[in-house]
N, C-alpha and C positions, 0 to 999 in steps of 0.2 A: 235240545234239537233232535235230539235220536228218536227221544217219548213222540214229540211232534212227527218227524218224519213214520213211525210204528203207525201211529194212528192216521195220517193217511194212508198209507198201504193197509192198513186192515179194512178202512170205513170205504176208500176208493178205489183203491188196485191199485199196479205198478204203474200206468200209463197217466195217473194225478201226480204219482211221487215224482214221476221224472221230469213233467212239464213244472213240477214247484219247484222244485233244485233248477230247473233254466230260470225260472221268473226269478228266483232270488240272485242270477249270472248274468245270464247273456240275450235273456229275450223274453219277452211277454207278452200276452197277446188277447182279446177280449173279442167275443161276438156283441156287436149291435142290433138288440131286437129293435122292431117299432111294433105300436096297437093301433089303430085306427079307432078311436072310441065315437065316431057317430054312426049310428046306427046298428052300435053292439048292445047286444042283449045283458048287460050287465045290471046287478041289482045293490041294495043296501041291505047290512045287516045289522042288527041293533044293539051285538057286542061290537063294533069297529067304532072307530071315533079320532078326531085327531087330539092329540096329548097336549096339553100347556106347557107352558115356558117354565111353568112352578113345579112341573113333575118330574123333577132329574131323579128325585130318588129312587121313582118305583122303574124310570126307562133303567138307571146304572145296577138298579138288582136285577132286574132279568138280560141284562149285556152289560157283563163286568168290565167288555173289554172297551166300553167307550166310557170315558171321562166324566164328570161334572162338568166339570171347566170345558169339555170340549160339546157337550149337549147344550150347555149356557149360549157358547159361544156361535153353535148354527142358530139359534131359535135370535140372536141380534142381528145375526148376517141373512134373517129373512127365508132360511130352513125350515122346515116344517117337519113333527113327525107322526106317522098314521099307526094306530092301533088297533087290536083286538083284545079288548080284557075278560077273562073269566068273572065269573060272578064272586069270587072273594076278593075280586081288585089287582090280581096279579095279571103282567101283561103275558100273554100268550103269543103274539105275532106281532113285531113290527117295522117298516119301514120306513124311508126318507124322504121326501120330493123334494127337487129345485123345478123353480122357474128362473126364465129368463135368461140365467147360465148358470153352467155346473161345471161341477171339475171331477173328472172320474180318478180316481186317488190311486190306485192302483198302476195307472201308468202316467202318472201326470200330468194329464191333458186335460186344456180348459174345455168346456165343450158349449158351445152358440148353442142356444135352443132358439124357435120362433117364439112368436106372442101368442100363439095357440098349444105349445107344448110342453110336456115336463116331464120331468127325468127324475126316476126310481132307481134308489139305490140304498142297500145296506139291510137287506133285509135279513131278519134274524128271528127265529124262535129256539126258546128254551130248550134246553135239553130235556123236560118233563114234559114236552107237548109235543117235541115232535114224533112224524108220522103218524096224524089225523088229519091233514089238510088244511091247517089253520090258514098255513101261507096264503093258498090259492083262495080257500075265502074272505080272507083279509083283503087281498089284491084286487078282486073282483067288485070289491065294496067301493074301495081306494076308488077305483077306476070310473064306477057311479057317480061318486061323491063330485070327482075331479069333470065330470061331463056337467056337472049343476054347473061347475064357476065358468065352462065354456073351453074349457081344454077338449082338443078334438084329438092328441095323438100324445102317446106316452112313448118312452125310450128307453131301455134298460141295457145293461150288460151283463154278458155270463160268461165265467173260463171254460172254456169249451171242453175240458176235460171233469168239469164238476156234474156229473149225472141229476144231484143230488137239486141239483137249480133247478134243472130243466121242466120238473112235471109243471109246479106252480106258472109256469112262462109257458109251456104248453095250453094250457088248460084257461089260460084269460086271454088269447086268443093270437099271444105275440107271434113273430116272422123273421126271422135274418133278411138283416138290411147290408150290414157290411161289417169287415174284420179290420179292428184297429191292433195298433200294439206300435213294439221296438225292440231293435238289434241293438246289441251294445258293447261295449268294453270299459268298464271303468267306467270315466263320467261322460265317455263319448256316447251317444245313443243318434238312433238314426230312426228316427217313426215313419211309420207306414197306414196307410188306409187303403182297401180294395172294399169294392162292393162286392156280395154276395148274397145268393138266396138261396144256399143248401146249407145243410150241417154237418161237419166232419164225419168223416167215416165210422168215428170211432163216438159222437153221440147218440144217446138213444133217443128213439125216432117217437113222437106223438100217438099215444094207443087210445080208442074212440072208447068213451067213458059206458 
């Protein structure tokens, strides 16, 4: 716990350490981007690709911290997951999508999608690739790919204190839509939804590439 807490206060500052000791207490809370993908300029790139059902092994080496059993069990439950591989096979960037409904795992909550929309989550690159931008051109492919099957609007979430989210969600063209979360005590919690279209004082703000 301590190793954990050092390395967020070294990689994020004080103001991630404190909002994760509330998430793990008393409150949690997530911004809801949206993308509008008709009529965005998004492209394909020819390292991204979606992963098969038979790939647990090369997704559980580059994210130790997700399962076999638990990658088996999204790809039955109609999960999907999107890639970017380097040329020796190793996955460099990848993410989630649901359709239809999702459950954003971090505070519990099922979440309705339309028949037009899908919901991104879990994105992760290695520790050997980050800081090149895989994410953002990873997501930008995703978001191509997902305009061919007729998806007009994608929906993500990010802890508002995680800087480290923001560029790749910048940069494919997302918005704050509104702030979900919950207050809590024990096993009381009481959720909450407001809309909103800024971003906290304390995120950093979209810089023109």
């Amino acid at each position: 716990m301590i190793a954990r807490a050092w390395q967020v206060l070294r990689r994020e500052g004080t103001l991630a350490l404190v909002y994760r000791v509330l998430g793990e207490t008393v409150y949690r809370r997530l911004l809801l981007f949206e993308t509008e993908l008709s009529g965005s300029p998004f492209e394909p790139d020819a390292r991204c690709r979606w992963l098969g059902a038979d790939e647990t092994e090369a997704y559980t080496h580059a994210n130790p911290e997700l399962s076999a059993d638990e990658y088996r069990r999204r790809y039955r439950t109609g999960l999907r997951c999107w890639a970017m591989i380097a040329p020796d096979g190793r996955i460099m960037h990848a993410l989630w999508v649901a359709t239809g409904s999702a459950i954003i795992y971090y505070l519990g909550y099922a979440l309705p999608l339309g028949t037009t929309d899908a919901y991104l989550y879990q994105s992760y690159t290695p520790a050997e690739f980050r800081g090149q931008r895989y994410a953002t051109v990873a997501l930008r492919a995703l978001k191509h790919a997902l305009m061919t099957e007729g998806v007009q609007r994608t929906v993500s979430c990010v802890q508002p204190d995680r800087a480290i989210a923001y560029p790749p969600v910048f940069r494919a063209g997302a918005r704050p839509v509104a702030c979900l979360g919950w207050i809590g005590v024990g096993r009381w919690r009481r959720p909450f939804r407001r809309p909103t279209d800024r971003l906290p004082w304390y995120a950093p703000r979209p810089r023109a590439e």
